[in-house]
VMD Tcl script that draws the C-alpha trace (Angstrom):
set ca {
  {0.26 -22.68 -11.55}
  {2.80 -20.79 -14.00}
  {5.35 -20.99 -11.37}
  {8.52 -22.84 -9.88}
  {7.82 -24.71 -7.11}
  {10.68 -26.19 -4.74}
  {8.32 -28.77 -3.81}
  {8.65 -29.87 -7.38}
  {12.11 -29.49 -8.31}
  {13.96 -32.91 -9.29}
  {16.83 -34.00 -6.83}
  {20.13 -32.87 -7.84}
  {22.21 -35.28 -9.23}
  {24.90 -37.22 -6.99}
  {28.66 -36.15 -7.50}
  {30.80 -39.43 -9.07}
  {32.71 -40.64 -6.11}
  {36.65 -39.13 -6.47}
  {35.83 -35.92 -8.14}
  {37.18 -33.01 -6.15}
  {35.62 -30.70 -3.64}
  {36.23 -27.94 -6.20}
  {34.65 -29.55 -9.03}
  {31.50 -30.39 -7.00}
  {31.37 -26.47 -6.51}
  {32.06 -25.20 -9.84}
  {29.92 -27.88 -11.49}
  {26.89 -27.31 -8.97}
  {23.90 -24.99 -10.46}
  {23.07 -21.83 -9.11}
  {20.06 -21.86 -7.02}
  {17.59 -19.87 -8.03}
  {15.02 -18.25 -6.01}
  {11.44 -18.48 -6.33}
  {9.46 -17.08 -9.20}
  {6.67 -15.94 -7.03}
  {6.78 -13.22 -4.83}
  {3.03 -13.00 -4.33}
  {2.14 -12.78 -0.29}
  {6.10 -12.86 0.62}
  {4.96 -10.43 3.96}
  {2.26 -13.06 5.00}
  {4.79 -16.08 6.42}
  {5.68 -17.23 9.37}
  {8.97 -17.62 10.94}
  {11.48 -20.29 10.33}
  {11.66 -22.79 13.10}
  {12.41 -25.95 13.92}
  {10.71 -25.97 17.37}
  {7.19 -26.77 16.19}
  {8.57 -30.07 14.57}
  {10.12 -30.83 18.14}
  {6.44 -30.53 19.52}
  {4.67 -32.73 16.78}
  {7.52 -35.48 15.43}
  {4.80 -37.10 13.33}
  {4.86 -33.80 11.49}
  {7.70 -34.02 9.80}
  {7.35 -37.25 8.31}
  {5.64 -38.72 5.30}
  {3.62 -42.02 4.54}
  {5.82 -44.90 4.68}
  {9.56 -44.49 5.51}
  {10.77 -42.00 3.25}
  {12.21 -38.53 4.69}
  {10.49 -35.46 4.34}
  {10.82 -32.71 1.38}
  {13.86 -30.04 2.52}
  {13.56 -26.38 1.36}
  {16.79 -25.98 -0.05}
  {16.56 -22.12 -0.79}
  {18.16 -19.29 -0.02}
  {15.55 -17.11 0.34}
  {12.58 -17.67 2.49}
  {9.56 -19.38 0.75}
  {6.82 -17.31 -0.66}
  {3.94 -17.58 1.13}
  {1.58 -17.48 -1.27}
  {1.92 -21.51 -1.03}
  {0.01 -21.45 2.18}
  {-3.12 -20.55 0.11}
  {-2.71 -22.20 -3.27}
  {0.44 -24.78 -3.98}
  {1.36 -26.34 -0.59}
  {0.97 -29.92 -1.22}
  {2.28 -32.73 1.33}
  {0.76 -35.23 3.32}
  {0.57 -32.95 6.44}
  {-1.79 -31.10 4.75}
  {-3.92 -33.65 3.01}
  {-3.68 -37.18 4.55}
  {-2.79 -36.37 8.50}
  {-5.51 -34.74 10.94}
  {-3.79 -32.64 13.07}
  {-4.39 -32.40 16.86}
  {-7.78 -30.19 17.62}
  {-5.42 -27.15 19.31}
  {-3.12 -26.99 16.66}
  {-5.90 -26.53 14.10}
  {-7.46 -23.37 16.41}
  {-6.45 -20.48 14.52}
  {-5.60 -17.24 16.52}
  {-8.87 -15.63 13.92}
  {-11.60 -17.76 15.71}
  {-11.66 -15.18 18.48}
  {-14.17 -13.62 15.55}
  {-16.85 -15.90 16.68}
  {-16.73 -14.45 19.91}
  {-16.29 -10.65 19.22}
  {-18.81 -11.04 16.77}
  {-21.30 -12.67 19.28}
  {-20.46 -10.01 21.78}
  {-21.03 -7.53 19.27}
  {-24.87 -8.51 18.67}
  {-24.95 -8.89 22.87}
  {-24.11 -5.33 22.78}
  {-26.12 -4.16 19.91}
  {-29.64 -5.47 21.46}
  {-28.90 -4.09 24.97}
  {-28.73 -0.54 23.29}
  {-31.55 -0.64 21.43}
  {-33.23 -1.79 24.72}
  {-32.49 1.54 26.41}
  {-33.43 3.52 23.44}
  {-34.72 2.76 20.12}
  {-36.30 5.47 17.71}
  {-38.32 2.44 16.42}
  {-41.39 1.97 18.06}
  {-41.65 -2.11 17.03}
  {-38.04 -2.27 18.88}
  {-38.91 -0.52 22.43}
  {-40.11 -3.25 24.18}
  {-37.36 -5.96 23.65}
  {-37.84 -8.85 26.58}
  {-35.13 -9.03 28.60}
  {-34.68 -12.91 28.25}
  {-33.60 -12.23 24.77}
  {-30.86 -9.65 26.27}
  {-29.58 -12.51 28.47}
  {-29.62 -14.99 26.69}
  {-27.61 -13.62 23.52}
  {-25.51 -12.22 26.65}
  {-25.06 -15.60 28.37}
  {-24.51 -17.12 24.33}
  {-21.67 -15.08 23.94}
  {-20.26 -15.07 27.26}
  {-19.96 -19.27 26.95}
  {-19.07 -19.13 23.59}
  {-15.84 -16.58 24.22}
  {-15.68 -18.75 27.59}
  {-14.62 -21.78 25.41}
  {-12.92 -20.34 22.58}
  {-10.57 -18.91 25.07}
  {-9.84 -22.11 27.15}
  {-9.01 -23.42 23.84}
  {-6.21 -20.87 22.50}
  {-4.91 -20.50 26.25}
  {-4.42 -24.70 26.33}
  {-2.73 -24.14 22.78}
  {-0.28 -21.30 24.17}
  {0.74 -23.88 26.79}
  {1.18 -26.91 24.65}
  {1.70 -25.51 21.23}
  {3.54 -22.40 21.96}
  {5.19 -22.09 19.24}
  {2.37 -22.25 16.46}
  {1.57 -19.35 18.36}
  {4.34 -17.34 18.02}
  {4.25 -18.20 14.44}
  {0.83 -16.74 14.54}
  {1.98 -13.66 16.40}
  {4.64 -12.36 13.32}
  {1.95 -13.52 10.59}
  {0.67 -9.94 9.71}
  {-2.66 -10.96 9.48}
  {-3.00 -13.41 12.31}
  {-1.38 -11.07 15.34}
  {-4.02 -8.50 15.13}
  {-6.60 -11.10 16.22}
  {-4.71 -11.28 19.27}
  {-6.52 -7.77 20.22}
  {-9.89 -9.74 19.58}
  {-10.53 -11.59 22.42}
  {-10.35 -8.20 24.68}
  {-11.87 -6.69 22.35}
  {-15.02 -8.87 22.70}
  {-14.47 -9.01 26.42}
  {-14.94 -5.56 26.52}
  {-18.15 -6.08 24.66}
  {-19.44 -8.48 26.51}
  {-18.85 -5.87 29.89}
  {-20.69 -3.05 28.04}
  {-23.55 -5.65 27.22}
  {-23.81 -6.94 30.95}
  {-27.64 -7.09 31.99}
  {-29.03 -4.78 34.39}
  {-30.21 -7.54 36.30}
  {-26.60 -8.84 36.84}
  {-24.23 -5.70 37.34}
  {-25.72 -2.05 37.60}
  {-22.65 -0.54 37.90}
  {-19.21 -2.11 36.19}
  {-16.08 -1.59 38.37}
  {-13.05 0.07 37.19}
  {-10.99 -3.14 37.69}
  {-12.51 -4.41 34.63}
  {-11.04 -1.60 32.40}
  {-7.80 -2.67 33.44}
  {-7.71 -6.34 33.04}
  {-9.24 -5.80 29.66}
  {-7.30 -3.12 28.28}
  {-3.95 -3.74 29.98}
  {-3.34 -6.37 27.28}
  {-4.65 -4.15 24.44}
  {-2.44 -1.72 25.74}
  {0.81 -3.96 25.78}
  {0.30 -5.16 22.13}
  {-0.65 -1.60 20.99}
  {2.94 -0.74 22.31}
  {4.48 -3.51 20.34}
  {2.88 -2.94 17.30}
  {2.51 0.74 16.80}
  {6.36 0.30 17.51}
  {6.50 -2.04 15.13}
  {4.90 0.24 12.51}
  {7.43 2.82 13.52}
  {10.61 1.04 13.49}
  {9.99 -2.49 12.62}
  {11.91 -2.30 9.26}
  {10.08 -5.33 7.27}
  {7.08 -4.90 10.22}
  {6.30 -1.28 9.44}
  {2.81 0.10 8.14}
  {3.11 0.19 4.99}
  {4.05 -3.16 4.49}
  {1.92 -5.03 6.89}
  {-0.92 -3.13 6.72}
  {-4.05 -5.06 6.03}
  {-7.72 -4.95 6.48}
  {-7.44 -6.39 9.89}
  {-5.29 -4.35 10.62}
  {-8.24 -2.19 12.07}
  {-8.62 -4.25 14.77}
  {-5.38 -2.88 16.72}
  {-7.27 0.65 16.33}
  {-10.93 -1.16 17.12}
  {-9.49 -1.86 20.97}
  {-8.69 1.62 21.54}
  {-12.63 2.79 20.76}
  {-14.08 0.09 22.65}
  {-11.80 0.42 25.52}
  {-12.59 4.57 25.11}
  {-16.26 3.17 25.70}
  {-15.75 0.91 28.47}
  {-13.05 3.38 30.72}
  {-16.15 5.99 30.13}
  {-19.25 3.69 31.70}
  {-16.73 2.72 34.83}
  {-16.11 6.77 35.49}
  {-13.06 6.95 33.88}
  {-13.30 9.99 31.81}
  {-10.45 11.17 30.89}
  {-8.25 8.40 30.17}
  {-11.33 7.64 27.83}
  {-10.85 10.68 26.04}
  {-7.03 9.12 26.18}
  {-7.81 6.11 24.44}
  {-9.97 7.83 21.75}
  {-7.41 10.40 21.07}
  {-4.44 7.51 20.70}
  {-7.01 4.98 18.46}
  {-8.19 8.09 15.97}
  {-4.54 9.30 15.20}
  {-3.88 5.98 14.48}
  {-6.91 5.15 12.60}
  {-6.26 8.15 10.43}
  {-2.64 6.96 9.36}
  {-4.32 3.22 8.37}
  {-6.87 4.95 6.50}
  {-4.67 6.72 4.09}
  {-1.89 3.81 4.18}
  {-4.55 0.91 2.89}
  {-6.21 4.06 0.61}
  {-3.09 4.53 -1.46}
  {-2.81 0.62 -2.20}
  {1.39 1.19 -1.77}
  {3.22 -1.36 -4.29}
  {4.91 -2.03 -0.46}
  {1.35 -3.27 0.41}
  {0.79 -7.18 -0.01}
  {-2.92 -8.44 -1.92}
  {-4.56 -10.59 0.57}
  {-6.11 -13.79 -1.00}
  {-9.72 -14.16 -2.00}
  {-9.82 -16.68 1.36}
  {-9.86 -13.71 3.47}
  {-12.26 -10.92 1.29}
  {-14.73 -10.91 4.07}
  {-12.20 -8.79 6.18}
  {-12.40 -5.53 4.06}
  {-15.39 -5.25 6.01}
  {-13.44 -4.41 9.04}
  {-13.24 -0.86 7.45}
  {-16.68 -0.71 8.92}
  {-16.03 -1.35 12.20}
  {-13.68 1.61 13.41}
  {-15.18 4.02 12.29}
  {-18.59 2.84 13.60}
  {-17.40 2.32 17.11}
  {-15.51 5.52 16.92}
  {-18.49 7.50 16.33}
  {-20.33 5.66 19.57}
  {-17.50 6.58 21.62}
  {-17.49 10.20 20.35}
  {-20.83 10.57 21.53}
  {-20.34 9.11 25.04}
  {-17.40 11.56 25.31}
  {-19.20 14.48 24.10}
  {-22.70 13.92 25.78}
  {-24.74 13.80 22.21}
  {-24.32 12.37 18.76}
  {-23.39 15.58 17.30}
  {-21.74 16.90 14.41}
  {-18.11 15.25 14.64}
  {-20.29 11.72 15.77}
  {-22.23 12.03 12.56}
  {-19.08 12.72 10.37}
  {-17.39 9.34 11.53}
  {-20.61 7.56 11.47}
  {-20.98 8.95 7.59}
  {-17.47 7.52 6.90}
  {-18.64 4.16 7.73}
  {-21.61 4.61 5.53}
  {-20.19 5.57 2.44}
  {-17.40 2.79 2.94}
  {-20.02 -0.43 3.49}
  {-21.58 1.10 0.29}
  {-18.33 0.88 -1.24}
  {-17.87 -2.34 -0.03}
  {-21.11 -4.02 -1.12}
  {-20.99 -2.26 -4.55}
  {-17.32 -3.09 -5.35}
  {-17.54 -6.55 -4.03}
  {-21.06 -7.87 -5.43}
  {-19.73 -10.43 -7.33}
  {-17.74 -11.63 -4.53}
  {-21.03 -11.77 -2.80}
  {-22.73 -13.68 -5.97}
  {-20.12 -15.66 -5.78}
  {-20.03 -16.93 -2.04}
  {-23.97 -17.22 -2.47}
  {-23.67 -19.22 -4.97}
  {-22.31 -22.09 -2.69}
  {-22.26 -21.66 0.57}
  {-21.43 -24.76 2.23}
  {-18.14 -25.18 0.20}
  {-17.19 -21.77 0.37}
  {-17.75 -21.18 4.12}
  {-14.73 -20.25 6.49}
  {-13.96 -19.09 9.86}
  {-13.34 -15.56 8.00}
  {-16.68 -15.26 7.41}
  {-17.19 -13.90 10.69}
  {-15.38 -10.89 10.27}
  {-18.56 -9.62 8.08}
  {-20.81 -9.69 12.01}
  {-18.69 -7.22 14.26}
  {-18.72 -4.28 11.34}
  {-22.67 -4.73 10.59}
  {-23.37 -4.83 14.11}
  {-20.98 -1.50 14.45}
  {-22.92 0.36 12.01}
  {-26.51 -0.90 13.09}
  {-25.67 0.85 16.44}
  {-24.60 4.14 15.04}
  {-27.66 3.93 12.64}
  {-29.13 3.97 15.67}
  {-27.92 6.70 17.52}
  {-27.87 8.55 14.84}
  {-31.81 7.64 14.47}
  {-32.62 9.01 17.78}
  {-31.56 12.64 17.38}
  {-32.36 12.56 13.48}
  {-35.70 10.91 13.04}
  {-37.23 10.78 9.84}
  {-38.46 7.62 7.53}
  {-34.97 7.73 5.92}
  {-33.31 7.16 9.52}
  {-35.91 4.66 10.29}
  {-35.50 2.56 7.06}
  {-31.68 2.59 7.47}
  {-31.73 1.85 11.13}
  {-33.91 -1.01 10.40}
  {-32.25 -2.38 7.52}
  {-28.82 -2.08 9.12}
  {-30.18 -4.67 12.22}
  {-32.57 -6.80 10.33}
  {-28.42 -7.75 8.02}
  {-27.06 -7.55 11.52}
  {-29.34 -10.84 12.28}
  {-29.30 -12.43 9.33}
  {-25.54 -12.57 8.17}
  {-24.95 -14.13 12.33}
  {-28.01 -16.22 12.11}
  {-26.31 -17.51 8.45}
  {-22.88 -17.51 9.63}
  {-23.94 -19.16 12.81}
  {-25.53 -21.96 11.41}
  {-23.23 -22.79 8.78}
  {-20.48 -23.05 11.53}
  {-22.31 -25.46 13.44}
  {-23.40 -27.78 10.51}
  {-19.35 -27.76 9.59}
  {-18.29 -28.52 12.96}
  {-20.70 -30.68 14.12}
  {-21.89 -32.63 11.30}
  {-19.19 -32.14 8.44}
  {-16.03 -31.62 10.44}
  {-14.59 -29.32 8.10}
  {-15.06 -26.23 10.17}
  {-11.18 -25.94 11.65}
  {-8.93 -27.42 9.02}
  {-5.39 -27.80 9.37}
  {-4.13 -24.50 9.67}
  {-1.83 -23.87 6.73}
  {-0.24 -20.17 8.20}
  {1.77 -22.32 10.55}
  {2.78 -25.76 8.22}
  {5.30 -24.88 6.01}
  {8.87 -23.63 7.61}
  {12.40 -22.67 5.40}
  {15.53 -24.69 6.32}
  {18.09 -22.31 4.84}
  {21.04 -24.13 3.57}
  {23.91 -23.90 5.45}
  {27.48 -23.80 3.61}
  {30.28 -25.49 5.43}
  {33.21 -23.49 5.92}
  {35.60 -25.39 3.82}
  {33.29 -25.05 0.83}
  {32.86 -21.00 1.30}
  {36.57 -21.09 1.10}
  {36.92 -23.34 -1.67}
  {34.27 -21.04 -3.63}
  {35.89 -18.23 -2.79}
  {39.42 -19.28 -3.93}
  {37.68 -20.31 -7.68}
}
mol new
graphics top color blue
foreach p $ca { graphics top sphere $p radius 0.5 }
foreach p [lrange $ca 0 end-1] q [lrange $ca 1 end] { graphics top cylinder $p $q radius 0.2 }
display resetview
């Protein structure tokens, strides 16, 4: 791959037995660092405890001991996605909760999502073939997503208990801790999507164990992005990213239906000042900025998705979809054009073969369609015209397909490939720094 690898490196040959302490040092090569520095932000935190957990993970077929990192810097982690070899990797199965990633919570949001986007065109729809939706479909894609997020989070709470710290790995991988909003997130959803039949109202108590968490990690990361030296914006900042800034919308949405107006106008005002820094920090593509690997394209969608929701939760602030609504909702326009005409061939590409191709990141293309088929809607009811019509009904008619497609290939790899939750490479590989004894820093530093 054109580059060093310390995987690779040849052992270092032994010192001849009576040569002297100071010969070993002067004699011993420098260590050089790693060629690569592609993805150095997206690693994980050096640890030992993990190995603790899982003893069979640190050891190889047969007897012989497993590879050390002998660097002194940390290990690029551009290995996660294309040179970490090992038998960890290839040969062992890991344990089921160690291989659910912290990103499969985009199953459920995205579920919750399409829960959310059929209830509102239930109350109102500008398209007359869409009026009269039955309201078994409404519960059951409510009742799909409620067991689905039901499950999903059973599994990652079981994995906080017994695996905690893959998830705390997960936590300082810049990509993986802003899927921690997503399960609110899609909780939130799901509460906003609840059938009349079920809950007319939605008490206030709901708001608060669904955005209290939002609210903690918004705290710790926005402070993060302000002080967090190696954590701060412009060097984490990533596609996903918009999810930390999604929670504040939906949560804008969800304080206004229980009666709490003005901390929804709160919420909105915190998530757009945010929104508005992220925007222009992933628009200037800062050399601070890392390139995220072709694994995880689908997420550049996400630029859909706040602005979308923001524009929804504009209007239930300010009574109709006016002109500020229909500003946001035209900056999430123009960007899924952008999207879809700057990333064709990646599209080509993916269609070409979808079985082998297909990922749990997949899903982050649902939640952002949905978004905008909402606001095409909205923004059909107080604009109508064939041009809103078309739009509206293009933007729902994707909205099915891509889950129906997404849905199905998930199943067939879980169910009848097995392929669907892999080991999960972000939290494999740690960096044993070598440690210098203090009679050899003094020896070095007398020569």
């Amino acid at each position: 791959m054109g580059r060093s690898d310390p995987l690779d490196e040849p052992p270092e040959k032994q010192p001849e037995a009576g040569s002297s302490q100071v010969d070993r040092v002067s004699q011993s090569p420098p260590q050089s660092p790693p060629t690569s520095t592609s993805y150095n932000l997206f690693k994980t935190r050096s640890s030992k405890s993990l190995e603790k957990q899982i003893p069979w993970l640190s050891k190889q077929n047969g007897d012989a001991p497993p590879p050390k990192f002998e660097t002194d810097e940390e290990l690029p982690a551009g290995r996660f996605f294309d040179a970490l070899q090992g038998p960890e990797l290839e040969v062992l199965k890991w344990p089921f909760l160690l291989r659910v990633p912290a990103n499969v919570f985009g199953v459920s949001i995205g579920l919750s999502a399409q829960s959310l986007l059929w209830a509102e065109i239930h109350d109102a729809s500008s398209l007359s073939y869409l009026k009269h939706v039955p309201n078994g479909v409404l519960f059951a894609l409510w009742s799909i997503g409620v067991f689905v997020h039901t499950v999903i989070f059973s599994a990652y709470a079981l994995k906080c208990v017994f695996y905690f710290e893959a998830v705390r790995r997960e936590f300082h991988h810049p990509v993986r801790v802003n899927y921690f909003f997503a399960p609110w997130v899609a909780a939130m959803l799901l509460a906003l999507s609840t059938p009349k039949d079920i809950a007319k109202r939605l008490h206030p108590w709901l708001l608060g164990v669904f955005m209290g968490p939002v609210f903690a990690l918004e705290v710790k990361i926005y402070g993060q992005w302000l002080f967090g030296g190696e954590r701060r914006l412009s060097k984490v900042a990533n596609p996903t990213t918009h999810l930390a800034l999604t929670g504040n919308f939906v949560g804008s949405l969800l304080s206004h239906v229980v009666g709490w107006k003005e901390f929804a106008t709160f919420l909105f005002a915190v998530g757009l000042a945010h929104y508005v820094v992220l925007f222009v920090t992933l628009y200037q593509r800062l050399p601070t900025n890392e390139t995220l690997p072709k694994e995880l394209h689908p997420v550049f969608f996400l630029f859909i998705a706040a602005p979308s929701i923001a524009s929804e939760a504009w209007e239930m602030l300010a009574g109709s979809f006016d002109y500020p609504a229909r500003l946001i909702h035209f900056v999430g326009l123009f960007l899924f054009i952008s999207l879809v005409l700057v990333k064709i061939d990646f599209f080509f590409l993916l269609a070409s073969n979808l079985a082998s191709r297909f990922s749990i990141a997949w899903w982050a293309y649902t939640f952002p369609v949905a978004a905008m088929a909402m606001t095409a809607n909205r923004y059909g009811l107080v604009v109508s015209s064939w041009l809103t019509d078309a739009m509206t009904s293009f933007f729902i008619f994707l909205s099915v397909a891509i889950v129906a497609c997404v849905l199905v290939l998930s199943i067939l790899h879980a169910v009848l490939w097995g392929t669907l939750l892999p080991n999960d490479m972000a939290i494999a590989i740690t960096t044993h720094k070598k440690k210098k004894s203090h009679s050899q820093r003094v020896v070095k530093h007398q020569v």
